[in-house]
C-alpha positions in Angstrom: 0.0 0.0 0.0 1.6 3.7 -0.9 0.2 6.8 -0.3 1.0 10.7 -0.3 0.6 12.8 2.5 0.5 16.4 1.4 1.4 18.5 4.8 -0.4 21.7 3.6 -3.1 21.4 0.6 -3.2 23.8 -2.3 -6.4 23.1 -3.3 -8.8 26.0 -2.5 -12.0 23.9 -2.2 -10.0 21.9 0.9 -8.6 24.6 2.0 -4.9 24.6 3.7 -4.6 21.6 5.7 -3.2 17.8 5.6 -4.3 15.5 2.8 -3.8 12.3 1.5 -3.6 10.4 -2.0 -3.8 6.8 -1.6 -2.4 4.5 -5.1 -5.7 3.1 -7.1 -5.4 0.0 -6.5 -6.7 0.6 -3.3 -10.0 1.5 -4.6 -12.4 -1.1 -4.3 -13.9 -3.7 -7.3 -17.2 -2.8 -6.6 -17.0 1.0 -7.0 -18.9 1.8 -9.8 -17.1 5.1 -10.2 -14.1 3.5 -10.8 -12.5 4.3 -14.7 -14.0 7.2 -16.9 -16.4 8.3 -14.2 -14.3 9.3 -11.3 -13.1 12.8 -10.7 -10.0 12.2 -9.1 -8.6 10.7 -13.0 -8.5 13.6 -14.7 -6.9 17.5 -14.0 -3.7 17.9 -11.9 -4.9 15.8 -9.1 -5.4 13.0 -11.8 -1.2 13.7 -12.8 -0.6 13.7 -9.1 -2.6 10.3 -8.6 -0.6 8.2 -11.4 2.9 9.3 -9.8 1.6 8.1 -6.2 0.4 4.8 -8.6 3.8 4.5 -10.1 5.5 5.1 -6.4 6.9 8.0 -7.5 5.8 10.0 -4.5 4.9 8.0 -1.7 5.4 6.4 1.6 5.0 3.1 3.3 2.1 2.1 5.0 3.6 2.0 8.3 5.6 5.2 7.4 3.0 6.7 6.9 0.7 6.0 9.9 3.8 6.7 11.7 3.3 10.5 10.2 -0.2 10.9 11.3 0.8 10.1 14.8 3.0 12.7 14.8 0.1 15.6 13.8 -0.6 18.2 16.5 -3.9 17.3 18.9 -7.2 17.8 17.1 -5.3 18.4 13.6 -7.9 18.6 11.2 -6.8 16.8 7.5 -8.3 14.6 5.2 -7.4 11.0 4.2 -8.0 10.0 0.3 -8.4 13.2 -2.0 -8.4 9.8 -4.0 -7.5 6.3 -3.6 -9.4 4.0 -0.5 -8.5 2.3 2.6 -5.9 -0.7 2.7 -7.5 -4.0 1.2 -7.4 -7.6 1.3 -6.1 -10.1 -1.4 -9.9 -11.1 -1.8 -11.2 -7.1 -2.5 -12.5 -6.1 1.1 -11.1 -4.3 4.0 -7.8 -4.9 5.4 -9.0 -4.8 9.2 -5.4 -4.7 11.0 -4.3 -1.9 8.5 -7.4 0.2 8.7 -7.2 -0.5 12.8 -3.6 0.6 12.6 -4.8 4.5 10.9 -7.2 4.9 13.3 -5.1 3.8 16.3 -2.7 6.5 15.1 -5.4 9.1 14.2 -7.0 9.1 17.8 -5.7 12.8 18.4 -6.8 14.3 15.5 -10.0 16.0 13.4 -9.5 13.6 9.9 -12.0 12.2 8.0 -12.3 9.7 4.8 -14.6 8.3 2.6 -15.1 4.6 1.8 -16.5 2.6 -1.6 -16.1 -0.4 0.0 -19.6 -2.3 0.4 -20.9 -1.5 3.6 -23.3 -4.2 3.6 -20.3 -7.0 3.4 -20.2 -8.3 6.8 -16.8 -8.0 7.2 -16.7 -4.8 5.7 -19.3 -3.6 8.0 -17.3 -5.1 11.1 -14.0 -2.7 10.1 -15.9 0.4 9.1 -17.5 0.1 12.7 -14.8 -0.6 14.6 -12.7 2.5 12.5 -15.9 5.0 13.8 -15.6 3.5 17.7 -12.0 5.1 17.7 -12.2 9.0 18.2 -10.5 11.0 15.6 -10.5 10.2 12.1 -14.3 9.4 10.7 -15.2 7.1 7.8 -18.2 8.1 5.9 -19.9 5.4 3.7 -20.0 6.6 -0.4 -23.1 6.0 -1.9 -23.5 6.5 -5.6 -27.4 7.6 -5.3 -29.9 8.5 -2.6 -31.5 5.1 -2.4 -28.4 3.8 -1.4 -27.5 6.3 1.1 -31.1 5.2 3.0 -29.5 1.9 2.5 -26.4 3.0 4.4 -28.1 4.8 6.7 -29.8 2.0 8.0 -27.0 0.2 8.9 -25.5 2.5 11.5 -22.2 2.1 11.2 -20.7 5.3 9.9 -22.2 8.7 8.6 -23.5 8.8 4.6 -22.4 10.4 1.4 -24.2 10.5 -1.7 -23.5 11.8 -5.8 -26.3 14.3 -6.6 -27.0 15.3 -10.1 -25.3 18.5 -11.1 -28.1 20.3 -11.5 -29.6 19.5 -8.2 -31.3 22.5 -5.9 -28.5 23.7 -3.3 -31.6 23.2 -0.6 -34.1 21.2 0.4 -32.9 17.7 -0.9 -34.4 14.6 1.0 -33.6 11.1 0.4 -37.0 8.8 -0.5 -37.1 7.7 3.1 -37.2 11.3 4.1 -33.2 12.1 5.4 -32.1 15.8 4.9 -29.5 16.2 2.4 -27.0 18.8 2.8 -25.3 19.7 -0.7 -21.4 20.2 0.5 -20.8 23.6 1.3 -17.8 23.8 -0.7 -19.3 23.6 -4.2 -21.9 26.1 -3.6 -20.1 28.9 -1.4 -17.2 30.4 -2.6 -16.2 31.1 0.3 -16.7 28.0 2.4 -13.6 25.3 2.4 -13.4 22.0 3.8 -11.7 23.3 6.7 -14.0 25.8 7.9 -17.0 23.2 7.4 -15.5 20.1 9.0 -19.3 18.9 8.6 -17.9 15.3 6.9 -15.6 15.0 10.1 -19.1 14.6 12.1 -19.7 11.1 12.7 -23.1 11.1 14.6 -24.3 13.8 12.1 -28.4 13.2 11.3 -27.9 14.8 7.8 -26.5 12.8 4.2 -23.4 15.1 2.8 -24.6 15.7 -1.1 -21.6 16.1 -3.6 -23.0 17.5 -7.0 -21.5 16.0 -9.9 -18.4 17.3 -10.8 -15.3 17.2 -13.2 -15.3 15.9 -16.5 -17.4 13.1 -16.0 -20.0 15.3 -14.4 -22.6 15.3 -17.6 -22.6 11.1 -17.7 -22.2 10.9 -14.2 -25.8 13.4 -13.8 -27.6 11.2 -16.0 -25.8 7.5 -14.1 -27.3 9.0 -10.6 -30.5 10.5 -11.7 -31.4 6.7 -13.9 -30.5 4.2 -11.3 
């Protein structure tokens, strides 16, 4: 497993803290972002995501968990700008690895998000256990809001969800009635991730919305609005 740890992000929509790029073959079989539809392949975070691929910028596993330890008490950052947790040989979560970030993240503000199939047993079992540790929060991607009702239900972990582009900035509602808040981020200039910190919530009532976005954002509308 390699990944990046930027100390200080560049990206204006994050804002200036600690971020993380994890290689993509971390990302999980059954994402159905993965290829053509996934943000994270294409602009300069798409160049910076092959190098960390290629282990051309990264660090150890161990190394790097050995990092995060090392952030100041209640550092707020964010793990993945793209890439997932640590995985098995058979495609689900690596429990011991994923134990071993959030061991070393205790102290601090992070948060992630997850493709991994919450509703895998064992999958389930490691995103729980990851949310029982204070500090860094794993919020379960779903790809529409059916499936964030799904994930809901299953109370393990706080729920994203992929909103059409064109989707009101208020007032969205899952079908079984759950408050959608669209992220902050994309429809206030002047909100970043690290004034909102509302991902970093774990007990939080409310689905984070991301509208689509990037390239793909046109096929990915249409992908979220017909399934």
């Amino acid at each position: 497993m390699w990944i990046h740890l930027t100390p200080k992000s560049g990206n204006t929509k994050v804002g200036p803290i600690p971020v993380t790029t994890t290689e993509e073959k971390s990302c999980p079989p059954e994402c159905s972002l993965k290829g053509n539809d996934c943000y994270a392949r294409f602009g300069p975070l798409g160049i910076h995501w092959k190098q960390v691929s290629k282990r051309s910028r990264e660090d150890n596993w161990t190394n790097f968990c050995n990092r995060v330890r090392k952030f100041a008490a209640y550092q707020l950052w964010r793990h993945n700008q793209a890439g997932d947790l640590p995985q098995r040989q058979d495609g689900r979560l690596h429990k011991s690895k994923c134990m071993q970030l959030s061991r070393a993240a205790k102290h601090t503000r992070g948060w992630t998000y997850t493709h991994y199939d919450p509703t895998n047993t064992h999958n389930a079992e490691v995103i729980s256990a990851m949310n029982s540790v204070n500090g860094l929060t794993v919020n379960l991607s779903a790809d529409n809001v059916r499936m964030a009702d799904k994930y809901y239900k299953l109370g393990i972990g706080p729920v994203t969800t992929v909103l059409p582009q064109d989707a009101p900035h208020r007032g969205n509602k899952t079908p079984n009635g759950l408050p959608i808040v669209v992220c902050p981020a994309q429809t206030q200039d002047d909100i970043s991730c690290a004034q909102c910190k509302l991902c970093q919530i774990k007990n939080r009532k409310t689905i984070v919305g991301f509208l689509a976005h990037g390239i793909a954002k046109n096929r990915l509308s249409k992908k979220v609005q017909n399934d």
